[in-house]
N, C-alpha and C positions, 0 to 999 in steps of 0.2 A: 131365321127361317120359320115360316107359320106352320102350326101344325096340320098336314092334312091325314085323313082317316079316309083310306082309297077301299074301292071293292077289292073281292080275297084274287089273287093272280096265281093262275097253275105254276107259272115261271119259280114264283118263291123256293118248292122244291129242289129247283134246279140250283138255283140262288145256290140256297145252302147246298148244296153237293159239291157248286165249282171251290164256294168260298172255305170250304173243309179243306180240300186237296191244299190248297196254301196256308191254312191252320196248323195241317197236322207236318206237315214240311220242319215247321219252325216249334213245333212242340217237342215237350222234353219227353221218354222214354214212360212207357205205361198210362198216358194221359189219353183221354176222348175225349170227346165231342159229342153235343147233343142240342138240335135244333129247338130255341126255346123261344117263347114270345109269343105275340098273335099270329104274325105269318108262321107259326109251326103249327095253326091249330084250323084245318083245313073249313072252308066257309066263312071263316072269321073278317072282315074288316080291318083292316090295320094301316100303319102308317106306312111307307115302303122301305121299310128298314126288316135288315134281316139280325137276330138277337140269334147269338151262337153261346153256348157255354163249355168255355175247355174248360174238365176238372183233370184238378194235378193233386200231386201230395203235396205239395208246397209250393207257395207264391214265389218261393226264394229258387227255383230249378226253371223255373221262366226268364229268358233270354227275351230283354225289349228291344236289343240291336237285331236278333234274329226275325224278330215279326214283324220289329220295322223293312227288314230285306222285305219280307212277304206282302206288304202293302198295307201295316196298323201301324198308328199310331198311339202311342201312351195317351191318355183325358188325366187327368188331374181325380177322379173318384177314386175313392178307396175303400168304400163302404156302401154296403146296401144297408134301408132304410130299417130302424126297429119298428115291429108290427107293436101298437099300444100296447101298454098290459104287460106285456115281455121285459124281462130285464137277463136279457143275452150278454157274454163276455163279448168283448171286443172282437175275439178271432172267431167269432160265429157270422160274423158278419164282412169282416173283412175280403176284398178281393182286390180287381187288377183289373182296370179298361182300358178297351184299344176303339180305337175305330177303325174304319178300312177308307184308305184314301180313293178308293175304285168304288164300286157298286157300293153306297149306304148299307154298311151293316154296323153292330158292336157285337165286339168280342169281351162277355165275362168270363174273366179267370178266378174261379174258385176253387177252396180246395175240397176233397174227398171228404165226405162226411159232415160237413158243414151245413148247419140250418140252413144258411144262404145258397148253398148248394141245392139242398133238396128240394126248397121253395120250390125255383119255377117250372121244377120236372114235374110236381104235382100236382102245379096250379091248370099246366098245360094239360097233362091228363087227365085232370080233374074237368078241364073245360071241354076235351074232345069227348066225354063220356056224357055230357049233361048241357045240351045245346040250346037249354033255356037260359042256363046261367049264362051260358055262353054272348048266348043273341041279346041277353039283358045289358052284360058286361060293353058288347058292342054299343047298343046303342047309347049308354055311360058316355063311351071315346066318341062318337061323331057329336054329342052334343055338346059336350066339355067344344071343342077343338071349334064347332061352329061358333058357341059363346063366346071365346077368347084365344084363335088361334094364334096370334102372339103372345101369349101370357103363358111361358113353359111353365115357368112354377107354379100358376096357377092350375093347369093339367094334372101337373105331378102333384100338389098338393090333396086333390080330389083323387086322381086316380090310384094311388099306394094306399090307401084306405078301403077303396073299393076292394083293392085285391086281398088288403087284409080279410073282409067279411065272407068272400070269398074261399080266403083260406081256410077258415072255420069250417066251413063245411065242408071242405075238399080233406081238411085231417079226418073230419068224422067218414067221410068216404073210405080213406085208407083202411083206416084199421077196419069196416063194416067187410073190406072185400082182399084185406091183406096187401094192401101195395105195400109194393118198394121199388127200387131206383130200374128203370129200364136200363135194360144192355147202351152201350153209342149208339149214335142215330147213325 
């Protein structure tokens, strides 16, 4: 499937509100939700996939027969990618993907407190705060995706880099103004 980078859709919101109710159905006991990605970063451009993050305590209290009742399916990933320079333990990175066999989304399951957890709450606020980076990062995805809309890897291999540069400023953002992890979405 080729990549498209569609305008930002009010609907997305909705998206993720229906696609929570069937999240948290099959979620384990003290776990949220939190709408992550470009469709969670309103004006943005994105693909029309909705990115959901349930954080748990543990990978091992996620039921895959259960999500599968809810309409996900297991992917074969099991890790987000290391940012350069970084030499993270394994379970800093570690997670659990679904996809939704209904409306295009993915579901990351990551755990509490986890680099890879915090990443994309930050990168998202980081982006809904600062709508240059923002608008830059966009136009990054419509030109990657125009160059080589079949070429995932090649996407991905440009864009998890951008986000790393990205990142960089989004940590120096945090500690300048005190973030930390917002309440569920």
């Amino acid at each position: 499937m080729p990549i498209e980078i569609e305008q930002p859709r009010a609907s997305w919101a909705e998206d993720f509100a229906t696609l929570k109710r069937a999240i948290m159905r099959a979620a384990p006991a003290g776990a949220y939700l939190h709408h992550i990605g470009s469709t969670a970063i309103p004006g943005l451009p994105a693909k029309d996939i909705i990115d959901i993050q349930l954080t748990v305590e543990t990978l091992a209290e996620v039921s895959e027969s259960t999500l599968e009742r809810e309409g996900f399916e297991r992917r074969s990933i099991v890790a987000d990618h290391c940012p350069p320079g970084l030499d993270l333990a394994e379970g800093e990175l570690r997670k659990s993907l679904y996809r939704s066999k209904g409306r295009p989304a993915n579901l990351h399951v990551r755990e509490r407190g986890r680099f890879n957890q915090r990443y994309p709450l930050l990168c998202r606020d980081f982006l809904r705060a600062h709508p240059t980076a923002a608008n830059a990062y966009a136009l990054i995805k419509q030109r990657l995706a125009q160059r080589s809309p079949a070429d995932v890897d090649f996407y991905y291999d440009i864009k998890d880099p951008v986000f790393d540069i990205i990142m960089d400023g989004a940590n120096e953002w945090a500690k300048l103004i005190g973030w930390s992890e917002p309440p569920g979405d």
